[in-house]
C-alpha positions as CSV (number, residue, x, y, z in Angstrom):
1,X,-48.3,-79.5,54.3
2,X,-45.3,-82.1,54.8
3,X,-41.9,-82.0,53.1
4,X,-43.2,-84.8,50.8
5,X,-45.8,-82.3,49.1
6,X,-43.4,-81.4,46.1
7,X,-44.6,-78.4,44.8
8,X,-43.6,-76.9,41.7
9,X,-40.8,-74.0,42.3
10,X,-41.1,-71.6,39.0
11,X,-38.9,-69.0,38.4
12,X,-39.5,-65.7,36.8
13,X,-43.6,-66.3,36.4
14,X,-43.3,-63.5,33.5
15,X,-43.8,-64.0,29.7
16,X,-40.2,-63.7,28.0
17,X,-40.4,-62.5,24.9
18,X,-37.4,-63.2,21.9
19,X,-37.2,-61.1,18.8
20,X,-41.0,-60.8,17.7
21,X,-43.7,-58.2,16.9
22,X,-43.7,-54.9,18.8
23,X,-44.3,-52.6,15.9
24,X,-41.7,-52.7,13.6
25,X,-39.2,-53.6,16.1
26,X,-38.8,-57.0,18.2
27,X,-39.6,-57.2,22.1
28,X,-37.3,-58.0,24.7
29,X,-37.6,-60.5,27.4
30,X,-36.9,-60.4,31.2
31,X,-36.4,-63.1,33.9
32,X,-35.5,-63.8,37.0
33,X,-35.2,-65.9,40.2
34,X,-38.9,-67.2,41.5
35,X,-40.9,-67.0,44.9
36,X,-40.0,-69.6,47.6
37,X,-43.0,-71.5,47.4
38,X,-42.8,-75.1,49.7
39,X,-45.3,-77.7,48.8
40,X,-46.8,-75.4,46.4
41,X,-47.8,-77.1,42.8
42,X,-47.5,-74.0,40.5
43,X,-50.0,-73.8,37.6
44,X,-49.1,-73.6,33.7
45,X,-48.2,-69.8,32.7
46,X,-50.0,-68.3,29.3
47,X,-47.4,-67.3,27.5
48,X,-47.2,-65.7,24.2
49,X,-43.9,-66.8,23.5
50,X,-40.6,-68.1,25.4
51,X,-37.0,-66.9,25.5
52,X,-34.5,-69.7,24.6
53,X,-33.0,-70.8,28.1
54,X,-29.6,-69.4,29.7
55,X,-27.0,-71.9,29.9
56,X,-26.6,-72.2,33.7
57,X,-25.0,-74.6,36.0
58,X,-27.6,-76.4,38.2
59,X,-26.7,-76.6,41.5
60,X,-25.9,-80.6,43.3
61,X,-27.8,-81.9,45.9
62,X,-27.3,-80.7,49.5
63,X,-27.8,-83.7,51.9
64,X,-30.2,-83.5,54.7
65,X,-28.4,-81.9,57.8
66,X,-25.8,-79.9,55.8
67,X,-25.4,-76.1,57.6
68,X,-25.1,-73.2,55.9
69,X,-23.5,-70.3,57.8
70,X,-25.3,-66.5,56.7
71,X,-23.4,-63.4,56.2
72,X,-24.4,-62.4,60.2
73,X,-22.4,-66.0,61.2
74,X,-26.5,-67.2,61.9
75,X,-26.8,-70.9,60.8
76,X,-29.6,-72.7,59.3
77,X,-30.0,-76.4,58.9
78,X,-31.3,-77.6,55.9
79,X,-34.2,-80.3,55.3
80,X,-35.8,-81.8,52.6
81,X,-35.7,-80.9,49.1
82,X,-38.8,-79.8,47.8
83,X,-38.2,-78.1,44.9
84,X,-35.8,-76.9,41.8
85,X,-35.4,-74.7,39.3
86,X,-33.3,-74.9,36.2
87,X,-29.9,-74.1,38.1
88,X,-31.6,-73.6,41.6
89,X,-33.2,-75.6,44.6
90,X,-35.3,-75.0,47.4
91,X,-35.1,-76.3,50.4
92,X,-37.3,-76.9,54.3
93,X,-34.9,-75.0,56.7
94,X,-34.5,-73.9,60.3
95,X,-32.2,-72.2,62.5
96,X,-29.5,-74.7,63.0
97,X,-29.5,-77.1,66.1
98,X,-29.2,-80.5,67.8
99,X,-33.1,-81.7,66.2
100,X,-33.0,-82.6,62.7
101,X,-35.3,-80.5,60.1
102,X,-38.8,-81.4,60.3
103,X,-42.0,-81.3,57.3
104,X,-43.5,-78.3,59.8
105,X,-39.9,-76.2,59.1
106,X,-41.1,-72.6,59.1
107,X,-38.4,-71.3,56.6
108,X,-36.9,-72.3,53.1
109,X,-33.1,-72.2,51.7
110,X,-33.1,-71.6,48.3
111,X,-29.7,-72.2,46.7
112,X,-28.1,-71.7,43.6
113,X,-24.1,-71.5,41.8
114,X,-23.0,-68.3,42.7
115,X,-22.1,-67.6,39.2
116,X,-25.4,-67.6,38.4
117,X,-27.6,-64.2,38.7
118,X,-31.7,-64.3,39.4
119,X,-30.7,-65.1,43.1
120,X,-28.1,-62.2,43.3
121,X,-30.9,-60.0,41.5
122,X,-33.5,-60.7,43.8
123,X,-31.4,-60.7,46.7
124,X,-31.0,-56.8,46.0
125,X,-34.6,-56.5,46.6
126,X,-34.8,-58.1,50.0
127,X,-31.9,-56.9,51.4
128,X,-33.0,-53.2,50.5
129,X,-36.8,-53.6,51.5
130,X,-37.5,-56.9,53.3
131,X,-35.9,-57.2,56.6
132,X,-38.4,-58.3,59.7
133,X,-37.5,-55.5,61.7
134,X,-38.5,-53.4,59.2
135,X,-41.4,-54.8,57.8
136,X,-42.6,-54.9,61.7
137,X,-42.4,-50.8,61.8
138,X,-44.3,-50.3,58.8
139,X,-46.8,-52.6,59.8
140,X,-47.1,-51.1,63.4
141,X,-46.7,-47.5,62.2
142,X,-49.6,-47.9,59.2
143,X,-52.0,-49.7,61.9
144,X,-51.8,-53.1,59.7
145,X,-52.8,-56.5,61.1
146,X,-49.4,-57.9,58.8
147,X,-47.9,-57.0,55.5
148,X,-48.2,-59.1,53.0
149,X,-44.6,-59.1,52.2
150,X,-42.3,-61.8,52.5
151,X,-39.1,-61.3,55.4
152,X,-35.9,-61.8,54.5
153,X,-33.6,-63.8,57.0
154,X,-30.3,-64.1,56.4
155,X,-28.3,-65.0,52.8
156,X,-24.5,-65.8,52.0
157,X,-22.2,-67.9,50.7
158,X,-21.7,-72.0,51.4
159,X,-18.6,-73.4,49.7
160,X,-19.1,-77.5,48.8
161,X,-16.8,-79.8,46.8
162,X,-14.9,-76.7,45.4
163,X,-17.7,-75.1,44.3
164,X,-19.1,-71.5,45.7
165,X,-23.2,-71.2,46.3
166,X,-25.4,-68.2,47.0
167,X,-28.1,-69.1,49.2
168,X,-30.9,-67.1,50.7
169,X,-33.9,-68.2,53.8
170,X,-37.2,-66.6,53.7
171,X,-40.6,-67.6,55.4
172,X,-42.2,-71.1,54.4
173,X,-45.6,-70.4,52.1
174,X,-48.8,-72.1,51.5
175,X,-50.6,-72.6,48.5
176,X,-50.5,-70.3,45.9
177,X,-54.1,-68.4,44.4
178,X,-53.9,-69.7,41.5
179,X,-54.6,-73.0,42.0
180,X,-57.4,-71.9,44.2
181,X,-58.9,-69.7,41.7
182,X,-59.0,-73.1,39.1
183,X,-60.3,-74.8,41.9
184,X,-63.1,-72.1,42.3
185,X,-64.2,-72.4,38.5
186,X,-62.0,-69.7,37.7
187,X,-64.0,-67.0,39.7
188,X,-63.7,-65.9,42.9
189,X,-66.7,-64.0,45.4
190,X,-67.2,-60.2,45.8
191,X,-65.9,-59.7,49.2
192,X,-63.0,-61.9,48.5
193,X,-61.6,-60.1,45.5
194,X,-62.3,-56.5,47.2
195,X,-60.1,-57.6,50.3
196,X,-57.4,-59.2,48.0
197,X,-57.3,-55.5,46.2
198,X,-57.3,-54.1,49.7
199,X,-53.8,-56.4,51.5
200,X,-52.5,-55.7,47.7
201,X,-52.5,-52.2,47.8
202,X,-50.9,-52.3,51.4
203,X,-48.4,-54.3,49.7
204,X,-47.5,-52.0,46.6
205,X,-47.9,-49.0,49.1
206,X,-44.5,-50.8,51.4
207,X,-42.7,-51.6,48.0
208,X,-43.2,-48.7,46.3
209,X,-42.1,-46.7,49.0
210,X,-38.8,-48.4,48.9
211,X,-37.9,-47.3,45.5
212,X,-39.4,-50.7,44.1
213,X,-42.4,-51.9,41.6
214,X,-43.0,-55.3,41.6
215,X,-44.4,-55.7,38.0
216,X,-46.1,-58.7,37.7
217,X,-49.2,-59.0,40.7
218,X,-51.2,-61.8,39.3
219,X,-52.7,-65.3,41.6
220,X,-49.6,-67.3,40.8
221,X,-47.6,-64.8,43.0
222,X,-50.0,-64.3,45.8
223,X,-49.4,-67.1,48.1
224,X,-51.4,-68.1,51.1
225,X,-49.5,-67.7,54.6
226,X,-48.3,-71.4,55.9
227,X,-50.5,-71.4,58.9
228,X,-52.8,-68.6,58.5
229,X,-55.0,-69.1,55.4
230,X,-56.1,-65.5,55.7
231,X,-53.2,-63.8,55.0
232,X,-51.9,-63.7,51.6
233,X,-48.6,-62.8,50.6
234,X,-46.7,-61.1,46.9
235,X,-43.8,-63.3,46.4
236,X,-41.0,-63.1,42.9
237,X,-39.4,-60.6,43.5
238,X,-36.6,-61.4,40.9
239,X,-37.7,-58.8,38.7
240,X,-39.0,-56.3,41.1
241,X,-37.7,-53.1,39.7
242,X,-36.1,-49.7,40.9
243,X,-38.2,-47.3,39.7
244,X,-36.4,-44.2,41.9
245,X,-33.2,-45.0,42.9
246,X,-31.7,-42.2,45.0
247,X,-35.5,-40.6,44.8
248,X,-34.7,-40.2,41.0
249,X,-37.5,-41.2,38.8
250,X,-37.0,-42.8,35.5
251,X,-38.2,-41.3,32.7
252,X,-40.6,-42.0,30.8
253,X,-38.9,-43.6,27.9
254,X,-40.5,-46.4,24.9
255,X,-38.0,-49.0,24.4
256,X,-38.9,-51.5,21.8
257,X,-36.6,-53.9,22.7
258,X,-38.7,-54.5,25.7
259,X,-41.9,-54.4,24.5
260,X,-44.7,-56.8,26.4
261,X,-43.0,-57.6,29.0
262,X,-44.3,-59.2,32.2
263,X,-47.2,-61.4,32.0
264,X,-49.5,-61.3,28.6
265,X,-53.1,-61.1,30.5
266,X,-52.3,-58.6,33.1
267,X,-49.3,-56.4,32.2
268,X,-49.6,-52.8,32.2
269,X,-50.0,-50.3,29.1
270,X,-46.5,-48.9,29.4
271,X,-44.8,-52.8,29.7
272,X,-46.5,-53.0,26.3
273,X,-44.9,-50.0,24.7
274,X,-41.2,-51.3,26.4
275,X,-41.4,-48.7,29.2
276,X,-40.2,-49.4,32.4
277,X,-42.2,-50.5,35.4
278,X,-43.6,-47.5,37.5
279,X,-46.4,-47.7,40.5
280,X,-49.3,-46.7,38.2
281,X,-48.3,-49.7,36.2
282,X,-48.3,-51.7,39.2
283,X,-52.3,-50.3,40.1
284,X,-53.5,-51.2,36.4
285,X,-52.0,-54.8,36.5
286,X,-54.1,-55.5,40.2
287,X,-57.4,-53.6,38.4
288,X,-56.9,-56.6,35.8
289,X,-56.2,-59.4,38.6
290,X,-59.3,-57.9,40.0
291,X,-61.2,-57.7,37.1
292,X,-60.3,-61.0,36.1
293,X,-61.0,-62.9,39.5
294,X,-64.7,-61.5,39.5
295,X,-65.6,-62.7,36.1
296,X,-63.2,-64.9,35.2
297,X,-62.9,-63.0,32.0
298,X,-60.5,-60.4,30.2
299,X,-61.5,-59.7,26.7
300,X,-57.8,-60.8,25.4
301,X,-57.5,-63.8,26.7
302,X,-58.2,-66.1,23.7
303,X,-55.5,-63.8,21.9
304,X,-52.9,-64.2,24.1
305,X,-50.1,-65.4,21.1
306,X,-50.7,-62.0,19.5
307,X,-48.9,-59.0,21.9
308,X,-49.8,-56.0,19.7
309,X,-53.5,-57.6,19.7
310,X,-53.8,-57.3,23.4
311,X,-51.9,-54.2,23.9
312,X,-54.7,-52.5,21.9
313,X,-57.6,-54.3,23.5
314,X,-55.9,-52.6,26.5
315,X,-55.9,-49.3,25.3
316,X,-59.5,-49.3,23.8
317,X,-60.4,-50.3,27.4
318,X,-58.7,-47.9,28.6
319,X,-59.8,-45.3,27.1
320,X,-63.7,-46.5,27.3
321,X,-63.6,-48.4,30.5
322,X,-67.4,-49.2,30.0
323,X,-66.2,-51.4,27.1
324,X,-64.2,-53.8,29.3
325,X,-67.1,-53.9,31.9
326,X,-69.7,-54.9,29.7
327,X,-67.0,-57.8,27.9
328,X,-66.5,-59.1,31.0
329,X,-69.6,-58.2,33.2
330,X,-72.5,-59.1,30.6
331,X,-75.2,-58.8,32.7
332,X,-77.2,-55.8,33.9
333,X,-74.9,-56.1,37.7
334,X,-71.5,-55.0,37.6
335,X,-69.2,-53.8,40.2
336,X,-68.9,-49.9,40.4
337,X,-66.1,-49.8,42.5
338,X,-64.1,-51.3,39.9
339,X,-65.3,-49.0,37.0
340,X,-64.1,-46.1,39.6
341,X,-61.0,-47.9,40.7
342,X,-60.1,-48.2,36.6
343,X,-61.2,-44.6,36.4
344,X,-58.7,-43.1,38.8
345,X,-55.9,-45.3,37.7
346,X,-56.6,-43.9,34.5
347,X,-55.8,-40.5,35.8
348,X,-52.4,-41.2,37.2
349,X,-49.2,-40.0,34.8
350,X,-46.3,-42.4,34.7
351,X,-44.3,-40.4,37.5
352,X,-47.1,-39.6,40.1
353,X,-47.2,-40.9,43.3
354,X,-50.3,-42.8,43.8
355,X,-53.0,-41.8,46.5
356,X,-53.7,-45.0,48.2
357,X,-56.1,-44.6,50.3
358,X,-57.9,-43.3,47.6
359,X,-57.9,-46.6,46.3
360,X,-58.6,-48.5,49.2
361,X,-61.3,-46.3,49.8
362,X,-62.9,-47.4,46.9
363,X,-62.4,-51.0,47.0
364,X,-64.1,-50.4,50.9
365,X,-67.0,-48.6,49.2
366,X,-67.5,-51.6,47.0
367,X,-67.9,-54.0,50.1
368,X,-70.0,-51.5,51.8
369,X,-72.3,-51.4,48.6
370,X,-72.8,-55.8,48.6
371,X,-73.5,-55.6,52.7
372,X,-69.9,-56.3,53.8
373,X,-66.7,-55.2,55.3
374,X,-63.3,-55.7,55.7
375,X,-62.7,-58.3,58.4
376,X,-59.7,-60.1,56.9
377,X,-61.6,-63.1,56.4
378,X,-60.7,-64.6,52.9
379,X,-63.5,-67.1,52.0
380,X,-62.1,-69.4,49.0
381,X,-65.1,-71.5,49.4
382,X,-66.9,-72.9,45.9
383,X,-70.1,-70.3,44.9
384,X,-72.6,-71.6,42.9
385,X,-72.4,-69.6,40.3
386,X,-70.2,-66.8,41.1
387,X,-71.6,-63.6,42.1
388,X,-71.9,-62.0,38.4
389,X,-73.2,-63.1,35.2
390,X,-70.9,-64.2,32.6
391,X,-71.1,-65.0,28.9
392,X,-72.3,-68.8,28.7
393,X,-69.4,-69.4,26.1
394,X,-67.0,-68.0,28.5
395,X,-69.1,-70.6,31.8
396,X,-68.8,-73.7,29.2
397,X,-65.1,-73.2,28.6
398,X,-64.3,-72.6,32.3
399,X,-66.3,-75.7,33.4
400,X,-64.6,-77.9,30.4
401,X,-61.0,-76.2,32.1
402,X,-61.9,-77.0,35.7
403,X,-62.3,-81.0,35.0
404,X,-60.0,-81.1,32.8
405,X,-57.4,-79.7,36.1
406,X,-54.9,-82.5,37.2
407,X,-52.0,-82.3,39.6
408,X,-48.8,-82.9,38.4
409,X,-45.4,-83.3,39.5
410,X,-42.7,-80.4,40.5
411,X,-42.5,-78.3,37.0
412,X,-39.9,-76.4,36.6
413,X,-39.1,-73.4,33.8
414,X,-35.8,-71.6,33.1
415,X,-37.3,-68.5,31.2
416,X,-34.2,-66.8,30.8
417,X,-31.5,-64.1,32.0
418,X,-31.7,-61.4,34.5
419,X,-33.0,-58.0,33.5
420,X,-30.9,-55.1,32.3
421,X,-30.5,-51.8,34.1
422,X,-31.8,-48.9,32.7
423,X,-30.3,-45.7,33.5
424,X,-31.5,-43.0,36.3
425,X,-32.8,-39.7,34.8
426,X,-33.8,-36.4,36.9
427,X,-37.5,-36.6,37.8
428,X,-37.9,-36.9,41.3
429,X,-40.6,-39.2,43.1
């Protein structure tokens, strides 16, 4: 993947919602700064409806070569543009030197006004949770092959022309799942889905031991690492929230001013109601992804414009979880292990601390059960016909979707301003 493989650079990747239907009240949206993501095309978003745009300074054009000096004194040259947001760019980068920035750069600079906030906000994430050495004794310690998180390397300041920037290098990505996934007629196989659940949930496990949920786990986010196609990584972390600051739990609390929030198909129960993110929101968000990948079906998804209509398909599954496996499994096969994984998120109250081995155990039954196991192989390879049945309306539309799929140019969406802090309450995690 050279520097000339524009990709599409989308920020926030999360419906934002304007005054609308959430009850009798109107929903609330939230936004933020998106995943670094170099010579990545990123697909259209569903949406049920959009946020008018913040009024943000874009940020001019750095010329190939320019340095940028970290808060540490480290300097990184930059490369290439490949990408920008509606007041932010993302650049190839390297540690600075005599050779000039090549297409095979292993990092990216994104860069932004200072004035301006999603950076700032997601910069709070990294800084707390993301450092390599870090994110190398968690891995070691917890006997992983890697962590699927991204590492943060160095951020600051760069003054140009008078004007201040915030800037920030992380680790180069591949492409992103969910161009894969339309590529794949919208269905991925068995084994791959349970060993996506399985690096998730190692994932979720880091971040939401570090006070964090992430909020919005869906394809679009999960990118592919730049020279290891099997490892995949959970990127946007702009509005990656602190659920237990201090080891203070936020109480459960329905706001509708933020009802819906996060991403139509997949967001959690409680985002519906305008409750904050918690780690059992984050488990019932990747049972959807899961759900979703195997079928390539979630019983909402032609309602997408109507919040309160999928918040209650939600529930109704929920509460009968044999109703959303026979929507989206038709046939007589369907996949236990994710009946049992739906089952025991179910269980969880909004505070708990999640068992996640439990989980993983699960998902590990499941490849057991089709005669496989975990080897960390990711096979995105075209199947047939998938490995379950699925409704022959639901086959016709995803065929008519997959030829239909062009590539397009770098994209990019301004979906509004920076979340709003809630305040800390006394239940401890």
């Amino acid at each position: 993947m050279g520097a000339g493989d524009a990709g599409r650079w989308r920020r926030g990747g999360r419906a934002a919602w304007g005054r609308g239907q959430c009850g009798n009240f109107g929903p609330g949206g939230r936004s933020g700064a998106g995943p670094a993501r170099a010579g990545v095309k990123m697909p259209n978003k569903k949406t049920a409806g959009k946020r008018a745009p913040a009024k943000r300074k874009l940020a001019e054009v750095f010329g190939v070569g320019e340095v940028l000096a970290d808060t540490s004194r480290k300097e990184w040259k930059l490369g290439l543009p490949i990408g920008q947001g509606g007041f932010g760019r993302l650049y190839l980068a390297d540690v600075n030197s005599s050779k000039s920035v090549g297409s095979d750069a292993p990092y990216v600079a994104k860069v932004e006004p200072s004035q301006n906030g999603p950076l700032f906000t997601e910069l709070k994430f990294y800084m707390r949770a993301a450092k390599p050495d870090e994110i190398q004794k968690w891995t070691k310690s917890h006997k992983l092959k890697y962590l699927g998180v991204p590492r943060y390397w160095g951020s600051g300041l760069h003054e140009r022309n008078g004007n201040s920037y915030r800037f920030m290098i992380m680790d180069r990505f591949g492409r992103d799942l969910q161009k894969m996934y339309e590529e794949n007629a919208k269905q991925f196989s068995h084994k791959t889905v349970l060993q996506l659940g399985l690096r998730i949930l190692d994932i979720l496990e880091y971040v939401h031991e570090h006070e964090y949920v992430h909020g919005d786990i869906k394809a679009a986010n999960l990118l592919l690492s730049y020279k290891n196609p099997n490892q995949v990584y959970l990127v946007d972390y702009g509005l990656a929230y602190r659920y237990c600051p201090e080891g203070v739990h936020k109480v459960y609390k329905e706001d509708p001013k933020r009802c819906h929030d996060g991403t139509i198909e997949y967001t959690s129960i409680d985002a519906h109601k305008g409750v904050a993110p918690s780690r059992r929101g984050d488990l019932e968000i990747l049972g959807y992804c899961m759900v979703h990948w195997l079928s390539g079906h979630l019983p909402w998804e032609d309602n997408l414009k109507d919040p309160n209509f999928v918040r209650d398909s939600k529930i109704r599954c929920r509460d009968n979880i044999s109703i959303l496996m026979d929507k989206c499994f038709p046939g007589k096969n369907k996949p236990d292990e994710i009946t049992k994984y739906m089952e025991k998120v179910k269980l969880l109250s909004y505070e708990e601390k999640p068992v996640y081995q439990h989980f993983r155990e699960i998902l590990l039954q499941g490849l057991k059960a089709i005669g496989q196991k975990d080897d960390g192989v990711l096979d995105f390879g075209l199947a047939e016909n998938g490995d379950f049945q699925r409704n022959p309306m639901q086959k016709k539309k995803r065929k008519a979707a997959a030829a239909a799929s062009e590539s397009t140019e770098v994209e990019i969406e301004d979906t509004g301003s920076p979340k709003k802090k809630r305040a800390a309450t006394s239940i401890h995690c």
